[in-house]
VOPAGU-2260 file (C-alpha; in pm, 1 decimal, decimal comma):
REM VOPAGU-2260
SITE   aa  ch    i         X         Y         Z
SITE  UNK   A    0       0,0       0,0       0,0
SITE  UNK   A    1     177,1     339,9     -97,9
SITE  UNK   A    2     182,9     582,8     175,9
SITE  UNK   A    3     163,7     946,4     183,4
SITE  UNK   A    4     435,1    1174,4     316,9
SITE  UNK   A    5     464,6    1295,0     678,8
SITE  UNK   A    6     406,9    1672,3     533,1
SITE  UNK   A    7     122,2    1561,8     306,7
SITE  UNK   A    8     -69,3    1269,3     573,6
SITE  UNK   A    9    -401,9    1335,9     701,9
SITE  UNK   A   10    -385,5    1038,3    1001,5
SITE  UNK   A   11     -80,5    1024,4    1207,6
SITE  UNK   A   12    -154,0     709,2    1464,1
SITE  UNK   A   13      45,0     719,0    1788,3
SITE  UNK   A   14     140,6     361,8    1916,2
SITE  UNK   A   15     327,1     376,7    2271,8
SITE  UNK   A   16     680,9     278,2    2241,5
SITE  UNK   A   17     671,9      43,2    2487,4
SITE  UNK   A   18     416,5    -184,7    2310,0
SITE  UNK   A   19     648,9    -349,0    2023,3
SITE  UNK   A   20     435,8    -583,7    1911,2
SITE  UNK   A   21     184,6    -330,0    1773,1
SITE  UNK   A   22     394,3    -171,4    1561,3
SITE  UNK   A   23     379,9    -360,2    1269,0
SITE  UNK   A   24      -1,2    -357,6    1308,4
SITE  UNK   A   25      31,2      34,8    1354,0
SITE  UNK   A   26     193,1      53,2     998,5
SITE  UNK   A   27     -14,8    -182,5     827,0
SITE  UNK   A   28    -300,1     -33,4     925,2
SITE  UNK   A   29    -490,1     288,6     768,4
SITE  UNK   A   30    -284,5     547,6     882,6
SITE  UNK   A   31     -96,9     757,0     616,1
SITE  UNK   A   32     222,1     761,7     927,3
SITE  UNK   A   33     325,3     653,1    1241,9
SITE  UNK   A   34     415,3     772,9    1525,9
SITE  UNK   A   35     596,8     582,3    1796,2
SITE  UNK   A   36     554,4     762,8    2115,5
SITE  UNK   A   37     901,7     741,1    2418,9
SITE  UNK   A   38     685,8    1036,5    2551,6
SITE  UNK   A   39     353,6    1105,6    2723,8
SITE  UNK   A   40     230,7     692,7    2633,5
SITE  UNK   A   41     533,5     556,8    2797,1
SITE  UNK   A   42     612,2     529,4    3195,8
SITE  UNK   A   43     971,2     710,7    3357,7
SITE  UNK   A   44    1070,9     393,5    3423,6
SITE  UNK   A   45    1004,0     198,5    3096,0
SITE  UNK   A   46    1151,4     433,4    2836,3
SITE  UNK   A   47    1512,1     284,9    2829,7
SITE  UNK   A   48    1315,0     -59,8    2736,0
SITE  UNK   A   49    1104,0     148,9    2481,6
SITE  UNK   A   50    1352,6     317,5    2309,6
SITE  UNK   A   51    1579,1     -61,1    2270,7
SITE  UNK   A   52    1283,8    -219,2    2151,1
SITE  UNK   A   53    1223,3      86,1    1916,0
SITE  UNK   A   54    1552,1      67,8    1789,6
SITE  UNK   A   55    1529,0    -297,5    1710,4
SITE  UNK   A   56    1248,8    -271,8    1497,9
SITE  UNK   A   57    1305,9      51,5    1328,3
SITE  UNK   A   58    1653,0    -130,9    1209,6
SITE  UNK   A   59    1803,6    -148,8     887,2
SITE  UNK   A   60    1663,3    -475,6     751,1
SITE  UNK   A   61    1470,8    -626,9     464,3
SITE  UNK   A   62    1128,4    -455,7     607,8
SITE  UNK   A   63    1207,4    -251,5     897,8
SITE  UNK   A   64     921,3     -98,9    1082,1
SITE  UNK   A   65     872,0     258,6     901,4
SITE  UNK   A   66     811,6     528,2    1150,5
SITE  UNK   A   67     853,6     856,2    1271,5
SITE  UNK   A   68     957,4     844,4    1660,1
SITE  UNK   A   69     800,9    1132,8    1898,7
SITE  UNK   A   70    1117,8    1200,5    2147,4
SITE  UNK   A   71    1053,2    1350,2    2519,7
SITE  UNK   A   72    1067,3    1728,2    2551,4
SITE  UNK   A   73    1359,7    1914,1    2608,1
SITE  UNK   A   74    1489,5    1901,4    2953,9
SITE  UNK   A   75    1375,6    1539,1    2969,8
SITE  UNK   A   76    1661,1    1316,1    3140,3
SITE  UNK   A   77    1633,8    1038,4    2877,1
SITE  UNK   A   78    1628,2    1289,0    2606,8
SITE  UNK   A   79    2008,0    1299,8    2496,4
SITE  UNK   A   80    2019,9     912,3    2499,5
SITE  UNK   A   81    1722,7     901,8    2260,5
SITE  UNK   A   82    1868,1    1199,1    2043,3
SITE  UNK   A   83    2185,3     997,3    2020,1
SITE  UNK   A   84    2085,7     654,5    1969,3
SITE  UNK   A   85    1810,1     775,0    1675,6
SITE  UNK   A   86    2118,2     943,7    1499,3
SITE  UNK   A   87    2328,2     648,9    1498,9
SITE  UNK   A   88    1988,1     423,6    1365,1
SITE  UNK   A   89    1954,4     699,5    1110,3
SITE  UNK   A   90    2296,8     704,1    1001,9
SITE  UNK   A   91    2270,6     292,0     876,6
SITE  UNK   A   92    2122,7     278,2     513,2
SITE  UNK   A   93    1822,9      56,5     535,2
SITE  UNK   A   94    1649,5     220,2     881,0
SITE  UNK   A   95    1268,2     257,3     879,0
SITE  UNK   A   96    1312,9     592,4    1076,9
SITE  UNK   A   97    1054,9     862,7     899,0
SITE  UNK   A   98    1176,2    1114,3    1147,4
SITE  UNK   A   99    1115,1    1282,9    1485,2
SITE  UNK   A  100     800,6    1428,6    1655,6
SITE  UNK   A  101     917,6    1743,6    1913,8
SITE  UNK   A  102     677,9    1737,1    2140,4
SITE  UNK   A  103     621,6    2073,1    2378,0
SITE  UNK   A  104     809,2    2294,5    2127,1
SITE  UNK   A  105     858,3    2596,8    2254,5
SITE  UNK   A  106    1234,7    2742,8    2184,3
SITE  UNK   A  107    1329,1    2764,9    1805,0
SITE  UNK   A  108    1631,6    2772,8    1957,3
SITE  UNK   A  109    1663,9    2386,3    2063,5
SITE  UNK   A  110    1412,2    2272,8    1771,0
SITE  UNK   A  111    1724,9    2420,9    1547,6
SITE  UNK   A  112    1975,7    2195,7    1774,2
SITE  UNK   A  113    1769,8    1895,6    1696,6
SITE  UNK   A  114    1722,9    1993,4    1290,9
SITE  UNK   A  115    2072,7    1997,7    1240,9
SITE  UNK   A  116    2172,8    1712,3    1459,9
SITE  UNK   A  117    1969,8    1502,8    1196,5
SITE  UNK   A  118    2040,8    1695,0     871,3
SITE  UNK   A  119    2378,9    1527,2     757,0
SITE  UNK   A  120    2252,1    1177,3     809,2
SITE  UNK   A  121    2277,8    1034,9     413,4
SITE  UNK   A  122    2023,4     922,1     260,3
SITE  UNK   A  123    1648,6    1086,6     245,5
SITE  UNK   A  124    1573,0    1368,4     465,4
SITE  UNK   A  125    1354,0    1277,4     774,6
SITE  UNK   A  126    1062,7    1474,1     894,7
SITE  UNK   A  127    1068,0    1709,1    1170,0
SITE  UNK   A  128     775,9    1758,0    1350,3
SITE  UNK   A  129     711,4    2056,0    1604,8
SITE  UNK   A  130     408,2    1961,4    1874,7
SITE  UNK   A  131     304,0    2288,6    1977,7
SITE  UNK   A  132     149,0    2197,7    2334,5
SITE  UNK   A  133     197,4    2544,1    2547,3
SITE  UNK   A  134     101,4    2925,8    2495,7
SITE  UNK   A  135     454,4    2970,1    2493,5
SITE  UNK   A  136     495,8    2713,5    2198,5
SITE  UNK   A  137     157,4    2961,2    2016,8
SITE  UNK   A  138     320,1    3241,1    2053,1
SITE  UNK   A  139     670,7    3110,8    1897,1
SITE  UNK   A  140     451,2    2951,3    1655,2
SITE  UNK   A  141     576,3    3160,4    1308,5
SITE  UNK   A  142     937,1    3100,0    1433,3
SITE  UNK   A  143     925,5    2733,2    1505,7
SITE  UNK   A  144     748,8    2692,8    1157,8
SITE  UNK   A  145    1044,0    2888,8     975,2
SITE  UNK   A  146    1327,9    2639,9    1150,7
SITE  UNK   A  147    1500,2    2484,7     865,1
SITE  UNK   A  148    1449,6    2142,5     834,8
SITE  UNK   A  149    1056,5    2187,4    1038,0
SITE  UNK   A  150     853,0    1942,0     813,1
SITE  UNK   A  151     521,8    2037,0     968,1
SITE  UNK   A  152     349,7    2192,6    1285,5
SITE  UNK   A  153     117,8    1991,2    1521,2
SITE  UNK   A  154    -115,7    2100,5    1809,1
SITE  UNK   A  155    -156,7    1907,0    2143,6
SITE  UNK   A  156    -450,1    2053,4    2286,9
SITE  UNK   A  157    -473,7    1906,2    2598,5
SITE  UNK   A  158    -146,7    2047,1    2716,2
SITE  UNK   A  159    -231,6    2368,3    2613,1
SITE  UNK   A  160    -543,7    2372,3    2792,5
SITE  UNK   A  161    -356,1    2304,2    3068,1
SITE  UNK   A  162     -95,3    2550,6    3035,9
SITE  UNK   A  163    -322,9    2819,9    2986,6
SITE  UNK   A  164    -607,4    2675,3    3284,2
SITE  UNK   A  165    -872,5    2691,8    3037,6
SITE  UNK   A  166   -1175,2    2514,5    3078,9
SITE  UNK   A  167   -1329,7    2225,2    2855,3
SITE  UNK   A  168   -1481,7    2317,1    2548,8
SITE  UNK   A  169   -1364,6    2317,7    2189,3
SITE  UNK   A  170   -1414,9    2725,0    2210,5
SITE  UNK   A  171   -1101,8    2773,5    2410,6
SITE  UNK   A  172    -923,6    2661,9    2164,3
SITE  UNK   A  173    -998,4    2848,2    1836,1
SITE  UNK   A  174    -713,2    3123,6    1892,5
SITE  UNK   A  175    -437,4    2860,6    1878,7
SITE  UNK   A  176    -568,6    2660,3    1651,1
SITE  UNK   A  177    -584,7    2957,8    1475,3
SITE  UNK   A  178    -234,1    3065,5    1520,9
SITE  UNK   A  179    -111,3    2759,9    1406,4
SITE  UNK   A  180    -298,8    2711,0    1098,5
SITE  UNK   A  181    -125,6    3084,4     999,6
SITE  UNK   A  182     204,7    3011,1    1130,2
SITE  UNK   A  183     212,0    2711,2     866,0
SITE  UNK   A  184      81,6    2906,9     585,3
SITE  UNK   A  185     315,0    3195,2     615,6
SITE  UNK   A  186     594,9    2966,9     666,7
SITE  UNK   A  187     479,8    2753,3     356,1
SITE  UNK   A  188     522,2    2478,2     549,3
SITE  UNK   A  189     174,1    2215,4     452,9
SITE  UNK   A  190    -122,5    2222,8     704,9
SITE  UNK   A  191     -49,5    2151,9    1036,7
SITE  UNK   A  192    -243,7    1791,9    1226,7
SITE  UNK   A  193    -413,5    1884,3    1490,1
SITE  UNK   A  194    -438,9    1731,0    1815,0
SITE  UNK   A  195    -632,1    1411,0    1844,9
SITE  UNK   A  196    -971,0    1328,1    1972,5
SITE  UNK   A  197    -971,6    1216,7    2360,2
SITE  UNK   A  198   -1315,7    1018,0    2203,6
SITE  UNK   A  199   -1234,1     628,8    2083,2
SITE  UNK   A  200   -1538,6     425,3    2005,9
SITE  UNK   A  201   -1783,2     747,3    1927,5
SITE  UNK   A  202   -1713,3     770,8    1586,2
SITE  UNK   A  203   -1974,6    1070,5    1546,8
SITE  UNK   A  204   -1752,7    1302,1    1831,1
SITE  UNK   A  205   -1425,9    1212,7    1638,4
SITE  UNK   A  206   -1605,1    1294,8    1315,8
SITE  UNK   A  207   -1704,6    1625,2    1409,4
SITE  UNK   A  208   -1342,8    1737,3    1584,2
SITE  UNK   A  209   -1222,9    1656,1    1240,3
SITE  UNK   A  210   -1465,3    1859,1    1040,7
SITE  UNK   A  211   -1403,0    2158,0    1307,1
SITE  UNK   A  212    -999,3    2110,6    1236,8
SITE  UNK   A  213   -1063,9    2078,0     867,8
SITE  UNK   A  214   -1261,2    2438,0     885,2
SITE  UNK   A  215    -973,0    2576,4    1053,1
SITE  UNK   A  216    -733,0    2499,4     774,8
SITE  UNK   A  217    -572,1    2151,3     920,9
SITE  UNK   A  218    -436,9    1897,7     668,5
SITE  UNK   A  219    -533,6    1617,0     910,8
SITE  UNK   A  220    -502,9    1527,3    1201,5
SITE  UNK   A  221    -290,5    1283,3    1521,1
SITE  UNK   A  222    -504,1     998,5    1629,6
SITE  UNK   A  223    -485,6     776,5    1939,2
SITE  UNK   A  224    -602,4     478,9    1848,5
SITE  UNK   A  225    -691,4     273,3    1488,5
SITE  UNK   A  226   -1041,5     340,0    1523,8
SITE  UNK   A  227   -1034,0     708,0    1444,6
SITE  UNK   A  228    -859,6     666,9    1125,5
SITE  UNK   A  229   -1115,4     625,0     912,4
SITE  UNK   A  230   -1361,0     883,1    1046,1
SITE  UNK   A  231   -1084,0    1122,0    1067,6
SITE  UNK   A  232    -980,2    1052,3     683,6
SITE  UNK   A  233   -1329,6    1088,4     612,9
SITE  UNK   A  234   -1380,2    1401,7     739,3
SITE  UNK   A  235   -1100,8    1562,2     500,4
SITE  UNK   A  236   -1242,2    1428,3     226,9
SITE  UNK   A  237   -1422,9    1597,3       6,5
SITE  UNK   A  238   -1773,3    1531,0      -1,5
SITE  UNK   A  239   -1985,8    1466,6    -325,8
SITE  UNK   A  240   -2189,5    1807,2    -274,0
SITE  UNK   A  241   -1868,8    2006,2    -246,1
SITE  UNK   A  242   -1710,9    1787,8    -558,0
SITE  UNK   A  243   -2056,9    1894,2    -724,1
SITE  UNK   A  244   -2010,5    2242,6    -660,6
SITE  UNK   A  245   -1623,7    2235,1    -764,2
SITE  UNK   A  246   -1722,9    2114,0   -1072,9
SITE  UNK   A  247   -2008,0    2380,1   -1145,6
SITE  UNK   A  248   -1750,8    2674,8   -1074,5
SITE  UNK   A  249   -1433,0    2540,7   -1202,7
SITE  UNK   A  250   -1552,1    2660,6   -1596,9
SITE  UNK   A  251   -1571,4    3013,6   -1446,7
SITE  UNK   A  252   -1215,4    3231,8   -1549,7
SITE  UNK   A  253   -1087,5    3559,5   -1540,9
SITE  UNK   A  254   -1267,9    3839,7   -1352,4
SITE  UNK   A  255   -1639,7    3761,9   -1160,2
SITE  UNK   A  256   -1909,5    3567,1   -1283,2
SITE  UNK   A  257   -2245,1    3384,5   -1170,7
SITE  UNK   A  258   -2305,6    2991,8   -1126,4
SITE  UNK   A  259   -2644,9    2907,4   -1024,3
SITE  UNK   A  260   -2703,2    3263,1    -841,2
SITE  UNK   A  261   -2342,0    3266,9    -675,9
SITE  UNK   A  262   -2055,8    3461,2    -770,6
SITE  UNK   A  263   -1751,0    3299,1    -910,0
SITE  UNK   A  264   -1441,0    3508,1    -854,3
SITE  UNK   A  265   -1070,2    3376,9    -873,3
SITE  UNK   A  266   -1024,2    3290,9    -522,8
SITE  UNK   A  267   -1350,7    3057,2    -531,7
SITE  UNK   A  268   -1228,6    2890,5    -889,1
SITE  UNK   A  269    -866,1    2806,2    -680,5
SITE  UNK   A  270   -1085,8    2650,0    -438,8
SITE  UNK   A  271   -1286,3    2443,1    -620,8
SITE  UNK   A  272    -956,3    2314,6    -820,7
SITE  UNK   A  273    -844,1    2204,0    -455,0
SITE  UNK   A  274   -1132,5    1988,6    -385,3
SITE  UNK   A  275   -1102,1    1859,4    -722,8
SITE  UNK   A  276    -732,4    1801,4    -707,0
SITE  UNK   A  277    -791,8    1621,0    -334,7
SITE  UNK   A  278   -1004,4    1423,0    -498,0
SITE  UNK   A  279    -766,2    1297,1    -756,8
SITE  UNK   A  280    -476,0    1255,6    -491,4
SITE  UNK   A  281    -752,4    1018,9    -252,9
SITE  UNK   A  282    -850,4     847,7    -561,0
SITE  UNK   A  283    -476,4     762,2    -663,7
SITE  UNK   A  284    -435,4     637,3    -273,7
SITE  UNK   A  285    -682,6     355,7    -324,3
């Protein structure tokens, strides 16, 4: 099954790293990348086992496990160890290392450290991901996009919410979702994921945080368990009315004009070739 890249993928699963024997299942699953968590999923005093068993799988090999690895956050006592060891993996031709996951970015600063740690390893670049997770890490937002070798942002919204004391509620989080989305754009990085669904088995609830990223300007979106995939993919898909309506406008060119009682300018022609051109890339997926 071809897979999309980490700065075009709409589902990003998270498998702890401390679970090896789901991480084949993790990449044969659904998800367009994965992301094997030494972080939040993983217990003080099991990371050392994690990140081994990580590094065995994610081995050069005739089908190593192809991942991207989220690291602890700067400060973390394991985190040079982990920094270190990935290098070495990612210096051996054949490793199934996609790249790393930041989480907690905050300081452009250290997110450069870690960029060009990686960025003389031969072979294809890997990813860099920034999880913004603070209102320190929203405000830094547009300079943590512009580090070079930053593949794409990512929100953790339950961190922030914490970091900030705000209450439940989707609401409280439109300014840095907000923030993100523009820190991407003016970066020209691709759309950031945003942060997963705490909802597993009610499909409709992770439907409808999907939707409400998509609005926002997301390209997809992290997801905790295999579940979500599919209603999260489904979500950023376009849907046959708005395919319908892409096709109605996308005759209209140069200056305004009127499809079934609507004006048609340039900026709603470019849309409608983006639905139709996500079409064709979801289409060539299957």
């Amino acid at each position: 099954m071809s897979r999309t890249t980490t700065a075009s993928a709409v589902t990003a699963l998270f498998v702890p790293g401390d679970r090896p024997e789901r991480f084949r299942k993790a990449t044969g699953s659904a998800a367009d990348v994965v992301i094997i968590d030494l972080e939040d999923a993983v217990a003080p005093e099991s990371k050392a086992n994690a990140l081994a068993a990580i590094l065995e799988h994610l081995a050069a090999g005739p089908d190593p496990v192809r991942a991207l690895v989220r690291v602890n956050a700067a400060g973390a006592v394991s985190l040079p160890a982990e920094l270190a060891a990935l290098r070495d993996l990612a210096a051996r031709p054949g490793h199934g290392l996609l790249g790393l996951v930041v989480p907690k970015a905050e300081n452009p600063e250290l997110l450069r450290e870690v960029a060009a740690a990686f960025a003389g390893v031969a072979g294809p670049p890997l990813a860099l991901v920034a999880l913004i997770e603070s209102a320190a890490g929203v405000q830094n937002a547009p300079e943590l996009a512009r580090v070079p070798g930053v593949t794409r942002l990512a929100f953790g919204a339950i961190d922030y919410a914490l970091d900030i004391n705000a209450g439940a509620g989707d609401r409280v989080l439109d300014y840095a979702r907000s923030a993100i989305v523009v820190a991407s754009r003016a970066a020209g990085l691709e759309a950031p994921l945003d942060s997963p669904s705490v909802q597993i088995s009610d499909t409709g609830a992770v439907t409808d945080s999907a939707a409400l990223a998509r609005q926002f300007g997301f390209g997809g979106k992290l997801c905790i368990h295999p579940a979500q995939l599919e209603p999260v993919a489904a979500a950023f898909r376009p849907t046959p009315a708005e395919i319908d309506w892409a096709r109605s406008v996308i005759g209209a060119t140069g200056g305004a004009a009127q499809v079934n009682g609507q004006m048609i300018d340039r900026p709603v022609t470019v849309r409608a070739e983006r639905i139709l051109a996500r079409r064709g890339a979801e289409a060539a997926q299957a």
